[in-house]
VEXNURO-431969 format. One line per field, with one value per residue (C-alpha): residue number from 1; residue in three letters; x, y, z. Coordinates in Angstrom, 3 decimals. Last residue first. Example, Ala and Ser with C-alpha at 12.3 -4.5 7.8 and 13.67 -1.06 7.14 Angstrom:
! VEXNURO-431969
pos	2,1
code	Ser,Ala
east	13.670,12.300
north	-1.060,-4.500
up	7.140,7.800
//
This chain:
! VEXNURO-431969
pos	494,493,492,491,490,489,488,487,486,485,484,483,482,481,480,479,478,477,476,475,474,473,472,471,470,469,468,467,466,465,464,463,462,461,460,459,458,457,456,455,454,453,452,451,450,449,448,447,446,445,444,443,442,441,440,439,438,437,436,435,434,433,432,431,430,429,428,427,426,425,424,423,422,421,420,419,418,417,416,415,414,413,412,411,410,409,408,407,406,405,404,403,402,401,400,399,398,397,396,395,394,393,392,391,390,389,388,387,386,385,384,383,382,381,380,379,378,377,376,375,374,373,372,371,370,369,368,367,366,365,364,363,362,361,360,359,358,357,356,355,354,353,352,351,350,349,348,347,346,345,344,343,342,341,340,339,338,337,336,335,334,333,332,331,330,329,328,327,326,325,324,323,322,321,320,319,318,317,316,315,314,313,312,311,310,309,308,307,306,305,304,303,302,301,300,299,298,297,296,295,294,293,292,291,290,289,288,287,286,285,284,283,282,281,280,279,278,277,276,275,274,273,272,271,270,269,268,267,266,265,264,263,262,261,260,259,258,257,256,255,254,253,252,251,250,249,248,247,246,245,244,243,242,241,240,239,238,237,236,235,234,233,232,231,230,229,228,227,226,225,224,223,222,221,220,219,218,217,216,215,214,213,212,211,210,209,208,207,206,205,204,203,202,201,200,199,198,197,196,195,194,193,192,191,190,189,188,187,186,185,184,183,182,181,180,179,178,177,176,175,174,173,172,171,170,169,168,167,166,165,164,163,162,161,160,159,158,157,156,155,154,153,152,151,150,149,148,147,146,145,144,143,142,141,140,139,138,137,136,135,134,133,132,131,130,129,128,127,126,125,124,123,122,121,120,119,118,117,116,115,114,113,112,111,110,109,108,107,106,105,104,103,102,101,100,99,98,97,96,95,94,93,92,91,90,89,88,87,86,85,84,83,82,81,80,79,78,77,76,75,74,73,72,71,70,69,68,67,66,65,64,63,62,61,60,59,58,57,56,55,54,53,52,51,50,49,48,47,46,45,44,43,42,41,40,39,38,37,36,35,34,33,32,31,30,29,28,27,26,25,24,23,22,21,20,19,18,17,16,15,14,13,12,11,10,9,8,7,6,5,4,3,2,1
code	Unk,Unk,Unk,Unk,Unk,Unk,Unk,Unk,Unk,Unk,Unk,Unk,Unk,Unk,Unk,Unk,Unk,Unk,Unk,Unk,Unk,Unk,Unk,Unk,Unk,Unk,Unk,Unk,Unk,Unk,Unk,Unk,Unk,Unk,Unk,Unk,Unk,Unk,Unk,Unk,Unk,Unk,Unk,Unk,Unk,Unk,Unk,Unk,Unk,Unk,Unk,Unk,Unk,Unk,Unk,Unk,Unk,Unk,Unk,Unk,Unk,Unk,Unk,Unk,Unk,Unk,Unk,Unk,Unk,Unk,Unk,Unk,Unk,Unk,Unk,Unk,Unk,Unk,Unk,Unk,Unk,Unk,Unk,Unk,Unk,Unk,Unk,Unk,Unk,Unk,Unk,Unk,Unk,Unk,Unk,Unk,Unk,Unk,Unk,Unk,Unk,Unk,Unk,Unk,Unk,Unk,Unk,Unk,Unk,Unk,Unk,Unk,Unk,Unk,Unk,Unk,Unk,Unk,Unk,Unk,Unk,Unk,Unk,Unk,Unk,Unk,Unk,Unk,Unk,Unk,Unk,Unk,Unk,Unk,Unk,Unk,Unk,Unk,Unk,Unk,Unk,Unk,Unk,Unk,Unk,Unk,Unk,Unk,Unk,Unk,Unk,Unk,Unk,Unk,Unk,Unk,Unk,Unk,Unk,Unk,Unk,Unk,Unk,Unk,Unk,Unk,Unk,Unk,Unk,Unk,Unk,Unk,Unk,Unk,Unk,Unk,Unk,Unk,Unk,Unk,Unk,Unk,Unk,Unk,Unk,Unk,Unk,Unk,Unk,Unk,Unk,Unk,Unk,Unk,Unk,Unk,Unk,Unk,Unk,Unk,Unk,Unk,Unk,Unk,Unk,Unk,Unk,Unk,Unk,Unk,Unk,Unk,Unk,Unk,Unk,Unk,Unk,Unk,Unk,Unk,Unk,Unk,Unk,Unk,Unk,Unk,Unk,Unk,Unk,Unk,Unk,Unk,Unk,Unk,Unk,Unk,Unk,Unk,Unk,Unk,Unk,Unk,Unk,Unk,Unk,Unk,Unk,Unk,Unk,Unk,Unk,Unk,Unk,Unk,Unk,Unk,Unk,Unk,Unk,Unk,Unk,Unk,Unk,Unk,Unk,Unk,Unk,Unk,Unk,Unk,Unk,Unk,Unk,Unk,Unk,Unk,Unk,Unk,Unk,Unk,Unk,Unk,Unk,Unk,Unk,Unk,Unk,Unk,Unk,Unk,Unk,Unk,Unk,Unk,Unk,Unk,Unk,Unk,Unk,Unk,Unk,Unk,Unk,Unk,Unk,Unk,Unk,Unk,Unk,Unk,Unk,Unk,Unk,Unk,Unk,Unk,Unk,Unk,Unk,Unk,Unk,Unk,Unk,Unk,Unk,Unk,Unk,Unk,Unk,Unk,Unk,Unk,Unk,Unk,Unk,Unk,Unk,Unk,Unk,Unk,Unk,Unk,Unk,Unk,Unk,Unk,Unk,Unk,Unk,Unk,Unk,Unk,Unk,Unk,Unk,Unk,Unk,Unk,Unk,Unk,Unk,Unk,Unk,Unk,Unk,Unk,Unk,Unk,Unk,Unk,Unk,Unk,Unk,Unk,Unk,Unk,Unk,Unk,Unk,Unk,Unk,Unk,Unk,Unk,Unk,Unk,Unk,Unk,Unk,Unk,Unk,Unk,Unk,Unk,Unk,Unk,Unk,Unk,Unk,Unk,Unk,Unk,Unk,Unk,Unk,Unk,Unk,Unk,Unk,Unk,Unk,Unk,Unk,Unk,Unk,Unk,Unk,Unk,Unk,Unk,Unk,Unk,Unk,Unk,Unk,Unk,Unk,Unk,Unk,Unk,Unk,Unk,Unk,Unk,Unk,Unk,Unk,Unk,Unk,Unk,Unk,Unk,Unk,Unk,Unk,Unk,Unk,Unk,Unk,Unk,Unk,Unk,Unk,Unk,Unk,Unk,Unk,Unk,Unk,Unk,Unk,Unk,Unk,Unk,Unk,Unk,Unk,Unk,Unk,Unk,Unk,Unk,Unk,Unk,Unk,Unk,Unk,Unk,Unk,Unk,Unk,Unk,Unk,Unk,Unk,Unk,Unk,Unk,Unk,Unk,Unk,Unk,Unk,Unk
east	13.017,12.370,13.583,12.101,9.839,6.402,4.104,0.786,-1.712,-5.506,-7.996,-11.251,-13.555,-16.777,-19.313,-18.964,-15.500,-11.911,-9.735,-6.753,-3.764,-0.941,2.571,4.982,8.636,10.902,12.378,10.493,12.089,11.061,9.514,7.990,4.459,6.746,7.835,6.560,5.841,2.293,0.549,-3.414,-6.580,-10.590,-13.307,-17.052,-19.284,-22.487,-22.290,-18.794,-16.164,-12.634,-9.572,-7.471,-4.172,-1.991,1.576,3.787,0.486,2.062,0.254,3.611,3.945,3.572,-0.039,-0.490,-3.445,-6.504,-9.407,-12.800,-15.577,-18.867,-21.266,-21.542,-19.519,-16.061,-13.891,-9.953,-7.297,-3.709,-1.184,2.418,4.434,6.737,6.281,3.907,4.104,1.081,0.023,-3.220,-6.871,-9.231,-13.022,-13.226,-15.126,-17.690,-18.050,-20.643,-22.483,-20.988,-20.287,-18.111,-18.490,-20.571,-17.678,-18.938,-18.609,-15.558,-13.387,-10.236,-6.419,-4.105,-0.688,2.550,5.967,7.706,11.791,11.699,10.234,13.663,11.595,10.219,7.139,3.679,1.742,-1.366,-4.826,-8.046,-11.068,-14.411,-16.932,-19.658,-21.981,-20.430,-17.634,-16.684,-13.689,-10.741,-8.071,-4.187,-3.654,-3.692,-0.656,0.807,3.935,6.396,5.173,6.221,3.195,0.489,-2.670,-6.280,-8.207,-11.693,-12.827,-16.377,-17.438,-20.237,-23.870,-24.441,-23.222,-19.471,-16.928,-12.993,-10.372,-6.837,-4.378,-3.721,-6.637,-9.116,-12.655,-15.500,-19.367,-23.071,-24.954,-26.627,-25.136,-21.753,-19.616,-15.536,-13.397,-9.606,-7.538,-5.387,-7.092,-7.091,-9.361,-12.353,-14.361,-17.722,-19.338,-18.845,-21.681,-21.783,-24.612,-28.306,-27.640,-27.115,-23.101,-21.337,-17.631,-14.882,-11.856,-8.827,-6.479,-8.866,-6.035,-3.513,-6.469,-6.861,-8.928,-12.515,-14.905,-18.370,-21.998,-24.997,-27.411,-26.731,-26.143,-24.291,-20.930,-17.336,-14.754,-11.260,-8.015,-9.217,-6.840,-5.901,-3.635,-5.769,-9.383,-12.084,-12.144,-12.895,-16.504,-17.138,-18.055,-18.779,-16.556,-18.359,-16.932,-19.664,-22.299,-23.225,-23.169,-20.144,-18.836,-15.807,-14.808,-11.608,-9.051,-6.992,-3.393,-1.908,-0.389,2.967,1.342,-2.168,-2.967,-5.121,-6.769,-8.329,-11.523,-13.353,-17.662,-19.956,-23.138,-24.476,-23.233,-23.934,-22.782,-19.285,-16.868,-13.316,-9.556,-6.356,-7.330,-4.674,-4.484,-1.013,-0.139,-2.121,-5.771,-9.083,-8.714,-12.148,-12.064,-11.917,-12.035,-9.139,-10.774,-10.219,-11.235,-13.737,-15.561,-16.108,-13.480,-13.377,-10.067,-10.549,-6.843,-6.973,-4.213,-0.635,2.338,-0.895,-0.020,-2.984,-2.745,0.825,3.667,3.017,1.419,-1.956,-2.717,-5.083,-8.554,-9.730,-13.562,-15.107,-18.366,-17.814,-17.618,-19.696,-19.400,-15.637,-14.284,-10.095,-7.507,-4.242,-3.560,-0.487,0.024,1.889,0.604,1.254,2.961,2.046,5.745,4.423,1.380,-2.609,-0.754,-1.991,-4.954,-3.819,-3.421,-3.979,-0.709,-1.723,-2.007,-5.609,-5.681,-4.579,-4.908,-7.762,-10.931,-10.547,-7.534,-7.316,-4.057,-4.194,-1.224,-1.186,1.958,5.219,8.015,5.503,7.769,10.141,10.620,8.268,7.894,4.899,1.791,-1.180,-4.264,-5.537,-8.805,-10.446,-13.365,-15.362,-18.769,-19.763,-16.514,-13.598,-11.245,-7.481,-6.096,-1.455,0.387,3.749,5.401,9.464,9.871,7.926,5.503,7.480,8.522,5.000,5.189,2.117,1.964,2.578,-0.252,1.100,-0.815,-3.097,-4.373,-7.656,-10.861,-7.955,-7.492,-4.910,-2.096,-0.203,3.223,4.531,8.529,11.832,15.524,18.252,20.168,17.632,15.057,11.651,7.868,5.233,1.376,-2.157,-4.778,-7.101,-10.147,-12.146,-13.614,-15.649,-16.551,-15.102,-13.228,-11.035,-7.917,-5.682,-2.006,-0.245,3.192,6.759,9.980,13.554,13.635,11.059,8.229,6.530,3.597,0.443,-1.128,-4.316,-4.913,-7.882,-10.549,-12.813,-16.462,-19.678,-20.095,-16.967,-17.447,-16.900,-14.284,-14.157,-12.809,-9.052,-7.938,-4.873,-1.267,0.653,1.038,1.441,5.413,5.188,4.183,6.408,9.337,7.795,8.665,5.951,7.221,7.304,4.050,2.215,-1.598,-4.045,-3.277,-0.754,0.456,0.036,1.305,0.000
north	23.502,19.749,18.763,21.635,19.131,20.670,18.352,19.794,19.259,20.347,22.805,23.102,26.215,27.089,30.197,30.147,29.326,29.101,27.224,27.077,24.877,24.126,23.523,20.389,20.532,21.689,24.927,27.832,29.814,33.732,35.367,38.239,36.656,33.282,30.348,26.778,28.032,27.355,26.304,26.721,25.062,25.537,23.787,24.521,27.700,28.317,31.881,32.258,33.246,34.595,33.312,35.325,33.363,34.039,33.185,32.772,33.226,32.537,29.786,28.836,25.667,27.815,28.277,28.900,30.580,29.779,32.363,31.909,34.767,33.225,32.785,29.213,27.255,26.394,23.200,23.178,22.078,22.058,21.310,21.136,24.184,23.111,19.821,18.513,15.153,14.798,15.333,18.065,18.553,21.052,20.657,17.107,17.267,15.522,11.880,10.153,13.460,14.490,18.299,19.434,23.254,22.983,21.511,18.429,20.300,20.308,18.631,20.250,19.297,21.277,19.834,21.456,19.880,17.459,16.592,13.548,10.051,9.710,9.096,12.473,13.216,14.999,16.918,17.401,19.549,18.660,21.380,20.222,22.062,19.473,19.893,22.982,25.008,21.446,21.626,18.839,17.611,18.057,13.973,13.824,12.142,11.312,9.486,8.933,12.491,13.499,14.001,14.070,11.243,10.931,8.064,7.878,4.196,4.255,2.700,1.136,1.429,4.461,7.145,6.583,8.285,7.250,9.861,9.795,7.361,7.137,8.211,10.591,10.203,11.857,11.247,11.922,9.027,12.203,15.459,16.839,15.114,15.518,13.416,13.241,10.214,9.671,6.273,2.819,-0.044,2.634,2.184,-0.447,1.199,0.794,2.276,5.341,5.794,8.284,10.759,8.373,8.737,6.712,5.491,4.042,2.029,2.105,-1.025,-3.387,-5.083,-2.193,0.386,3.206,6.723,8.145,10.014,10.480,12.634,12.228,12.827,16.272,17.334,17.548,16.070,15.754,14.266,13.096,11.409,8.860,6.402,2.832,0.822,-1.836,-2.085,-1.088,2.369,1.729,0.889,4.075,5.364,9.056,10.807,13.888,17.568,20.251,22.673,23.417,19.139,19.096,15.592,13.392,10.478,8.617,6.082,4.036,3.836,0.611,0.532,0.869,3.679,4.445,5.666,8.180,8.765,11.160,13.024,16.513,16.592,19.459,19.957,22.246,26.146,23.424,21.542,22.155,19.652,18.386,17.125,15.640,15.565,13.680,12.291,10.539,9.320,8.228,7.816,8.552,12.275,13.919,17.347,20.753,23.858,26.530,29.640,32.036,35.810,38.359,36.965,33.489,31.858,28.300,26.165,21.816,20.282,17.087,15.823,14.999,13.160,12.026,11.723,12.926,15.998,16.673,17.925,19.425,18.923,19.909,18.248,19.886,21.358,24.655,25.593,29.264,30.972,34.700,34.982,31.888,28.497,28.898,25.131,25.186,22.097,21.468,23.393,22.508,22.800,24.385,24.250,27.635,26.729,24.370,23.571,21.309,19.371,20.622,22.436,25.563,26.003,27.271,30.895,31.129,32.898,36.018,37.760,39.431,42.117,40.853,42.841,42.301,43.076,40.269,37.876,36.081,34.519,31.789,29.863,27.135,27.594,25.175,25.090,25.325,25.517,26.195,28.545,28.723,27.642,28.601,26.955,26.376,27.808,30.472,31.762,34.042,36.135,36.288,36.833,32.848,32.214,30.968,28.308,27.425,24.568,23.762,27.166,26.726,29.526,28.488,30.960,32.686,35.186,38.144,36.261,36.230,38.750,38.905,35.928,37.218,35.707,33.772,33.526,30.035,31.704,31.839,32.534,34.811,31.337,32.507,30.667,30.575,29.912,28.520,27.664,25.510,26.461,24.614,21.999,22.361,23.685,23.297,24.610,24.090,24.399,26.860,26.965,29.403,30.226,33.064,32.267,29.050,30.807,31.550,28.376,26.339,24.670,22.672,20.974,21.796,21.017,21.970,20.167,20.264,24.067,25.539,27.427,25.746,27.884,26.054,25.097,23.390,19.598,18.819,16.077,15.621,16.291,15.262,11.519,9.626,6.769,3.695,1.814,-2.039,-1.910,-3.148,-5.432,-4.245,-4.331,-2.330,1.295,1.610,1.371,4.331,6.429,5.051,5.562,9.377,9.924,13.020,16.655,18.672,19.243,18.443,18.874,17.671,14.591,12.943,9.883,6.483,3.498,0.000
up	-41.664,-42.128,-38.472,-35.913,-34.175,-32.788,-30.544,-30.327,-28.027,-28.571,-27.096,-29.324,-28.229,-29.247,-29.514,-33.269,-33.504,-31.465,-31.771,-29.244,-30.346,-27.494,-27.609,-26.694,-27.500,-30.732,-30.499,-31.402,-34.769,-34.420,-37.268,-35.335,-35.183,-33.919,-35.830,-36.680,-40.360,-39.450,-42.475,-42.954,-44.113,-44.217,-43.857,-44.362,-43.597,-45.291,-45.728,-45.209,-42.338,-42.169,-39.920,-38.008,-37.011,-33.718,-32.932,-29.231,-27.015,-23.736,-21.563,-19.753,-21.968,-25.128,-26.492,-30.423,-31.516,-33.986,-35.112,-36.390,-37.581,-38.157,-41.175,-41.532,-38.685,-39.552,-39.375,-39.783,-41.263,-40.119,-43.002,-42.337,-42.664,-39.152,-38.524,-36.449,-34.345,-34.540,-37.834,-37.867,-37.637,-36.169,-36.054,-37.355,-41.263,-41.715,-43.928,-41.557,-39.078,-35.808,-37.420,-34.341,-33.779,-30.561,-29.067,-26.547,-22.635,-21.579,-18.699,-17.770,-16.825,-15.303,-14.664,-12.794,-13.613,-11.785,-11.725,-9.092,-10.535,-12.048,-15.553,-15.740,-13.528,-13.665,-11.519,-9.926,-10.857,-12.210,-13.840,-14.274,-16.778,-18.210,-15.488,-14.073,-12.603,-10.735,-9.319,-8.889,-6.561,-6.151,-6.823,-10.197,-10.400,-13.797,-14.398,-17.532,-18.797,-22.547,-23.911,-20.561,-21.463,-21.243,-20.928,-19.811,-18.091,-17.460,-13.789,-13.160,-11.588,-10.776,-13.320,-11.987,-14.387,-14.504,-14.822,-17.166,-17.018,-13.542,-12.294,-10.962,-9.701,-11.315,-10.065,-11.677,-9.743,-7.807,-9.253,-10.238,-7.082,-8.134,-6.833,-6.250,-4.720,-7.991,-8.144,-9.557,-10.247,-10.036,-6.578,-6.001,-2.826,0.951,3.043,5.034,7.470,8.061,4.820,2.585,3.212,0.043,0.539,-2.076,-1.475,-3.527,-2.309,-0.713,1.371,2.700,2.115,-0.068,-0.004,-1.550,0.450,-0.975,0.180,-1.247,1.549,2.539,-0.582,-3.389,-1.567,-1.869,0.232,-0.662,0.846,3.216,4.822,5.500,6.892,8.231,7.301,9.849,9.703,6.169,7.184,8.687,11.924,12.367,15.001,16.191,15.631,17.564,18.014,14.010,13.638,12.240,11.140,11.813,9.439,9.803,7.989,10.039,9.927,11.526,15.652,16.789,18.493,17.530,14.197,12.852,8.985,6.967,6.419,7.251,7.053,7.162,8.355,10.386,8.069,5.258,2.638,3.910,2.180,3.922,3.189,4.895,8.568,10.422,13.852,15.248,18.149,21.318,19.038,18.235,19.276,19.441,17.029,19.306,17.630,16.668,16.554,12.866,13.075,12.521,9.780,11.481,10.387,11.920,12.247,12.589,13.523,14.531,17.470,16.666,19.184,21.215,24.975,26.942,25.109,25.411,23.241,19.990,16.663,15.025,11.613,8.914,8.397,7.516,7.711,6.654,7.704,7.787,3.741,3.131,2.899,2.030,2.402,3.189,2.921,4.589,7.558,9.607,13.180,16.210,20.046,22.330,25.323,28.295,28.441,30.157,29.241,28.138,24.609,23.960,21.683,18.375,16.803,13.212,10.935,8.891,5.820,5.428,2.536,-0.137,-3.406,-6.057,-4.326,-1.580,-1.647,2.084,2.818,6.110,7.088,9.806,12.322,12.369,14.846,17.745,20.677,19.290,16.154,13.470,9.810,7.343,6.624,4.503,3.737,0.692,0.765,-2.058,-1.703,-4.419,-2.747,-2.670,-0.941,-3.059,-2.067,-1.812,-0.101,-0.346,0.200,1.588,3.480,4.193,7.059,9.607,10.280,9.345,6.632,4.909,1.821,-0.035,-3.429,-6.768,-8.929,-11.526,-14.674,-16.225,-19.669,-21.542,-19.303,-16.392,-14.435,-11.773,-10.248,-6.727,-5.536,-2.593,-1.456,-2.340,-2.091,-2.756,-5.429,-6.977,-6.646,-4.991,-5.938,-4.155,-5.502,-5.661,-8.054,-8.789,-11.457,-12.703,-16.854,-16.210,-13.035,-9.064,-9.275,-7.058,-7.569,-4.666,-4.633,-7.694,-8.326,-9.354,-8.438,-9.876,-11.685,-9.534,-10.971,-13.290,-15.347,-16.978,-19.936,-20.351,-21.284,-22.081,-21.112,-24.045,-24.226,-22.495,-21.410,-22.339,-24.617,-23.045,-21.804,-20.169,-16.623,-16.068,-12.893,-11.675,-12.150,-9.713,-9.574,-6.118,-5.545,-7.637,-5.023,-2.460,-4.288,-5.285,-2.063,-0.982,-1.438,2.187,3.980,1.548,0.329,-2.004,-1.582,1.637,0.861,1.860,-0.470,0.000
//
């Protein structure tokens, strides 16, 4: 079994034990996907040995975040953040934290209903606490709360001040805000890590109680408010020497209750996810020593065990009853209530995918999914966005029609690209570098009735510019539509 940490990290997980889980296991048959393709979008790395994202949220189609780590080598790591702008992932330059400590990682981010935007993580301290949970608010285009969230003090000598991490954050509404994570310390009746459960309540942030399970370690890794009385946090505990369990607590507006679950009763386990669309439709996805992924349905009175996808990234995404995404290896599986449809999608140039940094719904057929992927040391990462889209409305389905855009893969530069257009609307294509730069962009006419039309990209920028061969994106766009597609450019045949 591998355990790590989704979503969230406090330093960057062993990819050894990450890869020690991709074993061989039983494949379900594939179907067409419902709505359209899973895309890959373009984003910024920071770090030159390690960058990944950990959390996205979305405003609308056209106003999303995501937030990520970012190492070098040989030193020097730290947070970053990214903003959705409808066509391009940008850096968002971050507020200055070292008065609070060092090392700031960012690792949940989420949007309250009136476009607030809450970043949560952590930064390092001195003793006693040596770490402190992180919270960066973004209101009206500047940040204007920056600071670190007071604990409960330990219940042992020293007695001092108790240091945690925060992991993930659910805006319910701007002065009704959960954060979960791991508090550490000495103390409380000998547990080396207790839950950690922060409310914002518009003034400031109170560390709440959570029942401890456990003499050792307590970890809440991720959480869904439906509710301002009902909201649920997940992950796992341990007793000493003992196996990882995974854990349920819920919110009842008074107080954090353990909620049994049947994965509490497998060794070595844990709970990564939680999503819900209601009260009574609410899932939590993790992994077990035995059972491997294991999958989790609250009715609204018990959780029950339910059939999971043969392998995992540990992300879901809940669009409506029997209307579920979970994320894989090779792309994301969908549940519509009675199996699971295989949907492949792959990363040129990856030799591992984890889509492990969760995923959005912006609407029915509008998901975004953040991770990373790896070279072949299983060490230098690069960030990955991934969205689902609804079926372009400029595809012609019928026997004999023509795709909306076309090309060799691998392209070379002045080979053909064709393309579909609707009658009587303007078109236009543009070239995406890996950093979501336009590098070239065509204008394309219209006609009464429409039909296909062709062009040559000389592989080279507006200003005449060779690009070096790598990976680059096409974005057509048509009658109200948009087609995203990869393109490999290779500068032989110049």
């Amino acid at each position: 079994m591998y355990r790590f940490r989704l979503r969230a990290s406090r330093g960057v997980p062993s990819m050894g034990i990450l890869l020690g889980a991709l074993v061989s296991l039983p494949s379900m048959g594939r179907a067409s996907a419902p709505c359209g393709p899973w895309d890959l979008v373009a984003t910024p790395n920071v770090g030159n040995s390690v960058t990944r994202l950990t959390a996205v949220t979305a405003l609308s189609a056209n106003d999303a975040w995501s937030v990520g780590l970012w190492r070098d080598n040989p030193a020097g790591r730290g947070a970053f953040a990214l903003r959705w702008d409808g066509s391009t992932w940008n850096e968002i330059d971050l507020p200055e934290t070292a008065h609070l400590g060092a090392y700031p990682e960012t690792e949940g981010v989420d949007a309250a209903p009136n476009g607030d935007v809450w970043l949560v993580g952590n930064v390092t301290t001195t003793y006693p606490t040596y770490n402190l949970p992180l919270a960066l608010r973004w209101r009206g285009g500047s940040w204007d709360f920056v600071e670190t969230v007071t604990l409960r003090p330990q219940t042992v000598y020293p007695f001092a001040a108790r240091g945690g991490f925060a992991y993930e954050v659910d805006a319910l509404a701007p002065d009704d805000i959960w954060a979960v994570g791991q508090a550490v310390g000495f103390g409380d009746g000998g547990a080396t890590s207790v839950p950690l459960a922060i409310h914002w309540d518009g003034a400031g942030w109170t560390d709440v109680e959570v029942p401890r399970l456990a003499n050792r370690h307590h970890q809440l890794s991720a959480l869904v408010a439906i509710s301002h009385d009902d909201v649920w946090a997940v992950g796992d505990y341990r007793n000493v020497a003992g196996p990882f369990r995974a854990v349920t607590y819920h919110w009842d507006g008074q107080n954090w209750s353990h909620i049994y679950s049947p994965i509490e009763d497998m060794p070595e386990s844990g709970l990564y996810d939680v999503v819900a669309t209601g009260p009574d439709d609410v899932w939590a996805i993790g992994s077990s020593q035995d059972a491997g992924v294991v999958l989790m349905h609250w009715d609204g009175s018990q959780w029950s065990q339910v059939q999971a996808p043969p392998n995992s990234g540990g992300s879901l995404a809940a669009v409506g009853p029997d209307d579920l995404w979970a994320s894989g290896w090779n792309g994301f599986w969908h549940w519509a209530g009675a199996s699971w449809t295989d949907v492949p999608t792959s990363v040129p140039g990856a030799s591992y995918v984890i889509r492990s940094g969760g995923m959005e719904v912006v609407g029915g057929c509008d998901i975004w999914s953040v991770g990373f992927w790896t070279l072949a040391d299983g060490i230098t990462s690069y960030t990955l966005a991934e969205r689902l889209q609804p079926a372009p409305a400029a595809v012609d389905s019928r026997p004999g029609s023509v795709p909306p855009i076309a090309f060799p893969n691998p392209y070379r530069p002045g080979d053909q690209i064709r393309l579909a257009l609707p009658p009587a609307e303007a078109a236009g294509l543009a070239v995406h570098d890996l950093q979501g730069a336009i590098v070239r962009r065509f204008s394309l006419g219209s006609s009464s009735s429409g039909g296909s039309q062709s062009l040559r990209w000389d592989g080279r920028t507006a200003a005449g510019m060779d690009l070096p061969s790598g990976i680059y994106f096409l974005r057509f766009e048509a009658g109200g539509a948009r087609v995203d597609r990869k393109l490999m450019l290779l500068e032989s045949g110049r």
